[in-house]
C-alpha positions as CSV (number, residue, x, y, z in Angstrom):
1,X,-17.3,-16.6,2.5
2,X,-16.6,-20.0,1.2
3,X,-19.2,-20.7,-1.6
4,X,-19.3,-24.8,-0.3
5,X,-19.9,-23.9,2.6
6,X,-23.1,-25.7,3.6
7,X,-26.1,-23.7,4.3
8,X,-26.5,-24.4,7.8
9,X,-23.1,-24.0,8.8
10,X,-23.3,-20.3,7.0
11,X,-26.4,-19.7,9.2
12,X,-24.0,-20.6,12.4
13,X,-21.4,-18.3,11.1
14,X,-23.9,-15.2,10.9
15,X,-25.6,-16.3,13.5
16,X,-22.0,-16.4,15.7
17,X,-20.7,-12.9,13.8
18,X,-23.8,-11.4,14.7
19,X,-23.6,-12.0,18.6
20,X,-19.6,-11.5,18.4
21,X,-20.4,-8.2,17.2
22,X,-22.7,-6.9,20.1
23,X,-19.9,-7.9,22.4
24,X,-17.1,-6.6,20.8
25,X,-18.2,-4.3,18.0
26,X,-15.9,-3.1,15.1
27,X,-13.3,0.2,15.7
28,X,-12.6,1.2,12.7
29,X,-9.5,3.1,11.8
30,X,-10.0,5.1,9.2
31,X,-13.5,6.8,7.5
32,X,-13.4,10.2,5.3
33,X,-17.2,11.1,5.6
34,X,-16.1,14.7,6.6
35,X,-14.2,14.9,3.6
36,X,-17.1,13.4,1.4
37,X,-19.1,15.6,3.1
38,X,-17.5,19.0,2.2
39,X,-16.7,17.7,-1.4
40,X,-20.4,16.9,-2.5
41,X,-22.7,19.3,0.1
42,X,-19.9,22.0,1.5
43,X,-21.0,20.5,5.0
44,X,-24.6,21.1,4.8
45,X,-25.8,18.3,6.4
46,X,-29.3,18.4,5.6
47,X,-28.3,17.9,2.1
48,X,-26.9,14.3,3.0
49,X,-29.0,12.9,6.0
50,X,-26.9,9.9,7.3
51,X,-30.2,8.9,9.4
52,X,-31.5,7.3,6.0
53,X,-30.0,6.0,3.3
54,X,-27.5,7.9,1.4
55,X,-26.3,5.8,-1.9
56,X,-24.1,8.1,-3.2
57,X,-21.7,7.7,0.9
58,X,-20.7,4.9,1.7
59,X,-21.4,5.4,4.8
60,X,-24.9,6.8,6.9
61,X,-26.1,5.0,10.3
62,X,-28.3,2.6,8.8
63,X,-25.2,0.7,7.2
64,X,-23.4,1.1,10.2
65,X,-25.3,-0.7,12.6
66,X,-25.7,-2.6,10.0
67,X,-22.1,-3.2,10.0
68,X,-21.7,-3.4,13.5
69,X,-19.6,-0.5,14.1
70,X,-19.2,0.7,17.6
71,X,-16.3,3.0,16.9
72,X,-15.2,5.4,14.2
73,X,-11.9,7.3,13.6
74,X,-13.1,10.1,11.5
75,X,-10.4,11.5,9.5
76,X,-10.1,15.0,9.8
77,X,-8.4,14.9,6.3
78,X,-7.5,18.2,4.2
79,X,-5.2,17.3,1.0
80,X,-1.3,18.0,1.1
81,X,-1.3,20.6,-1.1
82,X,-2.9,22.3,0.7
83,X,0.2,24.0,2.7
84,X,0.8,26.9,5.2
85,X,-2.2,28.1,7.4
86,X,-4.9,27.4,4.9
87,X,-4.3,23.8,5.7
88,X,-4.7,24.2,9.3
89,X,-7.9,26.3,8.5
90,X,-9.3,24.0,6.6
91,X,-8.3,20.9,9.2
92,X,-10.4,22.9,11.5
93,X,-13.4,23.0,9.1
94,X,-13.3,19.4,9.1
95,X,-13.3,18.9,12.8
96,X,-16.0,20.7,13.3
97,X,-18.0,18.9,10.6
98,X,-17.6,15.8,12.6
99,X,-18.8,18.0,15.6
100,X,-21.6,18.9,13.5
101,X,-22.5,15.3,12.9
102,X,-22.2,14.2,16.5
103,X,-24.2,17.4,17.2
104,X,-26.9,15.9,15.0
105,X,-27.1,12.5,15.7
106,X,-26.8,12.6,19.3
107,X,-29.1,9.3,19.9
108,X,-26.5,7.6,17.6
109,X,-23.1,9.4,18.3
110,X,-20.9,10.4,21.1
111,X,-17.7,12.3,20.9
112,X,-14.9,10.1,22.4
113,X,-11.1,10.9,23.4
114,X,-10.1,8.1,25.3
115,X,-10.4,4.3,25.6
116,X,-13.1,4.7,29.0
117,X,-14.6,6.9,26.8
118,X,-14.9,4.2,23.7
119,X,-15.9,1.6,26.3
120,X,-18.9,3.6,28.2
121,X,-20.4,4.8,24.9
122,X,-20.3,1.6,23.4
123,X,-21.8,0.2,26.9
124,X,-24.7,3.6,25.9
125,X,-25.5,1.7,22.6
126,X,-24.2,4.4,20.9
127,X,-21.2,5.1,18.3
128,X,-17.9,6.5,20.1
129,X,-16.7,8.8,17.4
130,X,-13.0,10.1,18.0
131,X,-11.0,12.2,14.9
132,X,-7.7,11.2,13.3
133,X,-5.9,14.1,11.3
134,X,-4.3,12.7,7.9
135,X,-0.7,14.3,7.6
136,X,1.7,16.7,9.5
137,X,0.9,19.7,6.7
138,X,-2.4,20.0,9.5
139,X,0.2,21.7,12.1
140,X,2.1,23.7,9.6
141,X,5.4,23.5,11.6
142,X,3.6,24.0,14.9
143,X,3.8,22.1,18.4
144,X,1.5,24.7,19.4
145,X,-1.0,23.7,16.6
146,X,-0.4,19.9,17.7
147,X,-1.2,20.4,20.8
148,X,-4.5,22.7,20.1
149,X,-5.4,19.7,17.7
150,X,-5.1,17.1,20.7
151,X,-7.3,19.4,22.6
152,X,-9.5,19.8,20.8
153,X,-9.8,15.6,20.6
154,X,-7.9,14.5,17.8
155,X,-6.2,11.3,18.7
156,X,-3.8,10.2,16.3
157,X,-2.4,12.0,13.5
158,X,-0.8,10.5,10.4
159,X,2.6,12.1,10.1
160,X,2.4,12.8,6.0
161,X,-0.3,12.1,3.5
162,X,0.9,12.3,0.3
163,X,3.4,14.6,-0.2
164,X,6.1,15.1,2.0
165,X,6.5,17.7,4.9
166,X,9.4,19.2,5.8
167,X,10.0,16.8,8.7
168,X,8.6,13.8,7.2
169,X,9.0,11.6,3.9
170,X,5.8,10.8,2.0
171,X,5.5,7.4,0.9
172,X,4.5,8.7,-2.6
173,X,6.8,11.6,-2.7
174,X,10.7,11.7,-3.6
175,X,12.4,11.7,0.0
176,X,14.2,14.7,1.4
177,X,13.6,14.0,5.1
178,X,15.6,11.1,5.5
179,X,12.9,9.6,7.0
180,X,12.2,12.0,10.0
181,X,14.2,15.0,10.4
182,X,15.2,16.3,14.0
183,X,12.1,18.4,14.3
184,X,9.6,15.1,13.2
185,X,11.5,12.9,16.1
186,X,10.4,16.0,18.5
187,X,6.7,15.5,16.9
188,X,6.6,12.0,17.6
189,X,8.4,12.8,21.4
190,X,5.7,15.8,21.4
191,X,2.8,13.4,20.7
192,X,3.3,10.7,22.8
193,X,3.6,13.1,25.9
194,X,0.0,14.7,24.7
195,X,-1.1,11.3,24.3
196,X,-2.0,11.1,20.3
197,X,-1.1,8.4,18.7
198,X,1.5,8.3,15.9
199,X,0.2,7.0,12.7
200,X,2.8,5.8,10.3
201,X,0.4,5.2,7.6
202,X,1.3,7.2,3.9
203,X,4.9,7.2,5.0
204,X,8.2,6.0,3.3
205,X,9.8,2.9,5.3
206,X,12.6,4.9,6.1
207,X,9.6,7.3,7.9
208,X,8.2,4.6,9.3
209,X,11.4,3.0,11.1
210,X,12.3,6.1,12.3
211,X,9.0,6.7,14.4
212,X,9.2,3.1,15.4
213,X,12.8,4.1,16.7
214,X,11.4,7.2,18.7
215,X,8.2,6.6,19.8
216,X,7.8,5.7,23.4
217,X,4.0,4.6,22.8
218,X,2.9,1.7,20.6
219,X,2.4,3.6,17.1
220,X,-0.6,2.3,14.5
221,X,-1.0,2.4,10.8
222,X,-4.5,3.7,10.5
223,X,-5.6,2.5,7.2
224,X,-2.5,0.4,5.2
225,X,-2.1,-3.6,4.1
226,X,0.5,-5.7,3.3
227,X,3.4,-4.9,0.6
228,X,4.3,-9.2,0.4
229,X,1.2,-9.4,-0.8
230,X,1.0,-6.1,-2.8
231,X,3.6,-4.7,-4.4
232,X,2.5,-0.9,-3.7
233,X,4.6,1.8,-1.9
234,X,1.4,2.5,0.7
235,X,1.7,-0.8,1.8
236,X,3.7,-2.0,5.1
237,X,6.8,-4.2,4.4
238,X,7.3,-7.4,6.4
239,X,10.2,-5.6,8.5
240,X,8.0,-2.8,9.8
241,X,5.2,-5.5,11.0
242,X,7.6,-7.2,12.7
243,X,8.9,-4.3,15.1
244,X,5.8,-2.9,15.2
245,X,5.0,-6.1,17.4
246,X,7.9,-5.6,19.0
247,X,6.3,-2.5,20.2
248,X,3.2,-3.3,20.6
249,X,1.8,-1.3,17.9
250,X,-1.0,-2.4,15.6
251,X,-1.5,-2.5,11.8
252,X,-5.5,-1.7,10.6
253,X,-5.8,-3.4,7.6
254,X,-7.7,-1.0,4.8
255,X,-9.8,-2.3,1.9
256,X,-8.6,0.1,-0.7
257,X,-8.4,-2.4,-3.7
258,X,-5.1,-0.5,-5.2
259,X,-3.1,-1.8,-1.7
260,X,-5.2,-5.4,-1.5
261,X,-4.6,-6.7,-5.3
262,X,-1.6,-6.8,-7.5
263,X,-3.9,-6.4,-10.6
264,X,-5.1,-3.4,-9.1
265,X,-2.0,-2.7,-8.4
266,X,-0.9,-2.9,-11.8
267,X,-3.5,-1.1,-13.4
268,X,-3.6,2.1,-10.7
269,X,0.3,2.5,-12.3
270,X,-0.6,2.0,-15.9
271,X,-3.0,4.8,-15.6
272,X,-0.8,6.9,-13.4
273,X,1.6,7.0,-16.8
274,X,-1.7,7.9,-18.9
275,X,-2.4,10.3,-17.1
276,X,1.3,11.8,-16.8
277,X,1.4,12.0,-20.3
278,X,-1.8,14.0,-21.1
279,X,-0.8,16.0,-18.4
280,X,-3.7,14.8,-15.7
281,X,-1.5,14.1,-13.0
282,X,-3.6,12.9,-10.4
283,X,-1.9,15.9,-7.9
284,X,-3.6,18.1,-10.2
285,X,-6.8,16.2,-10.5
286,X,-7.6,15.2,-7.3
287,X,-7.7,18.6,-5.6
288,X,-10.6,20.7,-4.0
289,X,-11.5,21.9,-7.8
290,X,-10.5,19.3,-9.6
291,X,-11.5,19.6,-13.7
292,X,-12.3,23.4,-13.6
293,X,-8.8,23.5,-15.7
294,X,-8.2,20.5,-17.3
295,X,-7.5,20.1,-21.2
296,X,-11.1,18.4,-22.6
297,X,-9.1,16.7,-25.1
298,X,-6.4,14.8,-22.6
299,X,-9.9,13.8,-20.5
300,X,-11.3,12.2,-23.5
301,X,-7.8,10.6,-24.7
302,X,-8.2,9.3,-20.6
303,X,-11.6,7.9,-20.6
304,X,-10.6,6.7,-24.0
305,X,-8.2,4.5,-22.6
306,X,-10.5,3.5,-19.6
307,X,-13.1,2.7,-21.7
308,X,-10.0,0.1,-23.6
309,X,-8.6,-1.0,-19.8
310,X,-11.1,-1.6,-17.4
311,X,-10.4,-1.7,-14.3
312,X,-10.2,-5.1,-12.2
313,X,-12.3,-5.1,-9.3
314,X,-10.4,-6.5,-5.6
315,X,-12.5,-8.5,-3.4
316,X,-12.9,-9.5,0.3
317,X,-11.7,-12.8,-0.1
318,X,-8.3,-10.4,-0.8
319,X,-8.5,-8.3,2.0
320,X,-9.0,-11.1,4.2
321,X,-5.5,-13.1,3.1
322,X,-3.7,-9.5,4.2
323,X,-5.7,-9.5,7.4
324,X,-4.0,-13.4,7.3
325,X,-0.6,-11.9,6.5
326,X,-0.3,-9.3,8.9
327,X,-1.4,-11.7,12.3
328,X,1.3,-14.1,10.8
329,X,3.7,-11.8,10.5
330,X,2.9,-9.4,13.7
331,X,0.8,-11.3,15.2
332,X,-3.1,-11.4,16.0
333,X,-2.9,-9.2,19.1
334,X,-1.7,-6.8,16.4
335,X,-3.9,-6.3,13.5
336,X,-7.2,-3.6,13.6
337,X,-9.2,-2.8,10.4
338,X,-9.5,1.1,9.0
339,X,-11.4,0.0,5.8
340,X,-11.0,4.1,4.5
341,X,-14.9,4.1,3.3
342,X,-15.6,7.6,1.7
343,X,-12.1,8.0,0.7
344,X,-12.0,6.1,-2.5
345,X,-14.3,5.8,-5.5
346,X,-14.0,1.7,-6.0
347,X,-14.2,-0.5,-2.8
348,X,-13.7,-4.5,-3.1
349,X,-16.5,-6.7,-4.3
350,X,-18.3,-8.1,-1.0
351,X,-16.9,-4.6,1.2
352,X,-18.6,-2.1,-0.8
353,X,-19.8,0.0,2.0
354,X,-19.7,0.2,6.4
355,X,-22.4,-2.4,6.5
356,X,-20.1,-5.0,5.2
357,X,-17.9,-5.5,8.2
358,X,-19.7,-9.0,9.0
359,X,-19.0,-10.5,5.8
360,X,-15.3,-10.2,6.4
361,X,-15.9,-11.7,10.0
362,X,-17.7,-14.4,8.8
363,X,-14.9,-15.3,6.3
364,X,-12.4,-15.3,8.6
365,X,-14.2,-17.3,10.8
366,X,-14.8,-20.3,8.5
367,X,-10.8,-20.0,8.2
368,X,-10.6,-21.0,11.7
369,X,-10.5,-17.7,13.5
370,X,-11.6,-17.8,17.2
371,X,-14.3,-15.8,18.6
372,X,-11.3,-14.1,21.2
373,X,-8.9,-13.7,17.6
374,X,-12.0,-12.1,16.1
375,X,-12.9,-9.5,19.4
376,X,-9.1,-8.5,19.0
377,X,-9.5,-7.8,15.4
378,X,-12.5,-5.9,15.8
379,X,-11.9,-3.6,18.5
380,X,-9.9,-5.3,21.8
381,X,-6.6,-4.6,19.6
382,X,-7.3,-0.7,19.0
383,X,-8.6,-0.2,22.5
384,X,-4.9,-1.6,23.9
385,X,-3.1,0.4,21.8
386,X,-5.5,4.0,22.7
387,X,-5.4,3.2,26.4
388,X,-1.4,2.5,26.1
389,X,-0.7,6.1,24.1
390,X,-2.4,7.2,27.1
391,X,-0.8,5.8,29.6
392,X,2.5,7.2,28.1
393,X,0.8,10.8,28.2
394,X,2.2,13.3,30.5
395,X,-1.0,14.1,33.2
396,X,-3.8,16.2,31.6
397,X,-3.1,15.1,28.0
398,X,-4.0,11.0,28.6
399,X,-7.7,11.5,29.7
């Protein structure tokens, strides 16, 4: 929010955020507390009550009514190395964590699949959660296992995550798909009959053009930002917001401060090449027992140079110029938010956690946002684009 601004009128903002927000609460695109979940307590759930406080998530129901959230895609996430059947075993562990948690909290969740549902649990006073799985490795080659996913209530999936699959290229991988080969055009033809949405978050431009050329159904990016604003390869190019428009698809800006500040930016790269050269690539560091094997003496030459570079910290004021960016360039009927909370270890100052949503209302409303501009952003945008995959489902996959 604008520091000038004068108290009073700050008081009309919250005040006006606050009541926006019990009409048209946020749907968020993009939260990784399964994953967070398995990492720190192997899914005991006891071990991190999300009724109370939990200061090492950042995210437990407190903060998000907090934060106004009336919606969650809960990713489903399991890492691309991961490969073969192991990854759709452990894709399936992950679903039924966020089971577990709706199981739990029933006076606070509800599982949703479809945009009636999101609307009538919203209506309940209760959070609509739905599941997003985070890359094609999650169906190992399989329609079948697409289809059992969708079943089971998954309703988008991203086609890669970080590494390529065979059928898709990766953002941050070498490309060897050409985009999409023949078998990811039938995925994306196979999903919109079922009625999951494509997400072309994570995926190389090439990638993303291609589902744009095939999908019949508006297709989303789940959790991505702007590339004219940020030079980084997970960020969406100015030609791929404009035809998503075109096809009425929707871009859910994320708060990850490496895609919503050049410095950030800058500094994720320079210590990418650090850690390349002590041999700490961050494929080898970031997986499900990450440091068991790791040379001591390349971790200390790392924090070393840490310790020399800090980091630069992003900020909301940021996040809210690529939120700007992306309903010039798409337009506002077009732009979601999937802020990624639990996914990353460093969030942007003023969005450090789910409660936070109103902040980045309130600044966009002292930027001359509408109260309708604001609804769209928050959830009106997402809901259009759920009950329009639908609607291009084949009978008994839409509902």
């Amino acid at each position: 929010m604008n520091d000038t601004m004068h108290p009073q009128a700050a008081s009309d903002v919250t005040e006006r955020v606050q009541k926006l927000l019990q009409r048209a609460p946020v749907f968020d695109g993009h939260n990784d507390l399964a994953w967070a979940l398995r990492k720190k307590v192997g899914y005991d759930l006891a071990a991190r009550d999300i009724a109370v406080h939990q200061p090492a998530l950042h995210t437990d129901i407190p903060r998000l009514r907090a934060g106004g959230v009336g919606a969650q895609f809960f990713s489903v996430y399991v890492p691309g190395t991961l490969v073969d059947g192991a990854a759709v075993t452990a894709t399936l562990e992950q679903i039924d964590c966020v089971s577990s948690i709706v199981a739990a909290y029933p006076d606070t969740f509800a599982a949703a699949r479809t945009a009636a549902d999101v609307r009538q649990i919203i209506a309940g006073g209760r959070i609509a959660a739905l599941l997003g799985a985070e890359g094609g490795h999650s169906i190992d080659g399989s329609l079948g296992v697409l289809r059992m996913l969708r079943r089971l209530g998954v309703a988008y999936m991203t086609l890669t995550h970080n590494q390529n699959v065979p059928w898709a290229d990766s953002a941050t991988d070498v490309p060897a798909a050409g985009g999409l080969t023949a078998f990811g055009r039938q995925v994306v033809r196979e999903m919109n009959r079922i009625g999951m949405l494509v997400d072309i978050s994570h995926v190389a431009p090439g990638t993303m053009h291609a589902a744009l050329d095939e999908s019949v159904a508006p297709v989303i990016f789940s959790h991505s930002s702007c590339r004219a604003l940020t030079d980084h390869v997970r960020d969406v190019p100015d030609s791929a917001l404009e035809r998503l428009a075109a096809g009425g698809g929707l871009v859910m800006i994320t708060f990850v401060p490496d895609f919503v500040s050049q410095e950030c930016a800058d500094h994720f790269a320079a210590e990418d090449a650090r850690r390349h050269e002590l041999g700490l690539d961050k494929v080898t560091v970031y997986t499900e027992h990450a440091g068991e094997h790791l040379d001591p003496a390349a971790l200390a030459q790392l924090t070393a140079w840490q310790t020399e570079n800090p980091a630069p910290r992003a900020t909301l004021v940021q996040v809210a110029d690529h939120v700007e960016h992306a309903r010039d360039v798409a337009g506002v009927s077009h732009i979601g938010l999937g802020g990624d909370f639990d996914g990353v270890s460093d969030l942007p100052i003023g969005l450090e956690d789910v409660s936070t949503y109103p902040a980045l209302l309130a600044e966009l409303a002292t930027r001359g946002w509408s109260d309708a501009e604001l609804e769209g952003l928050t959830s009106g945008n997402i809901l259009r684009v759920l009950q329009a995959a639908q609607d291009a489902a084949e009978p008994g996959f839409g509902a």
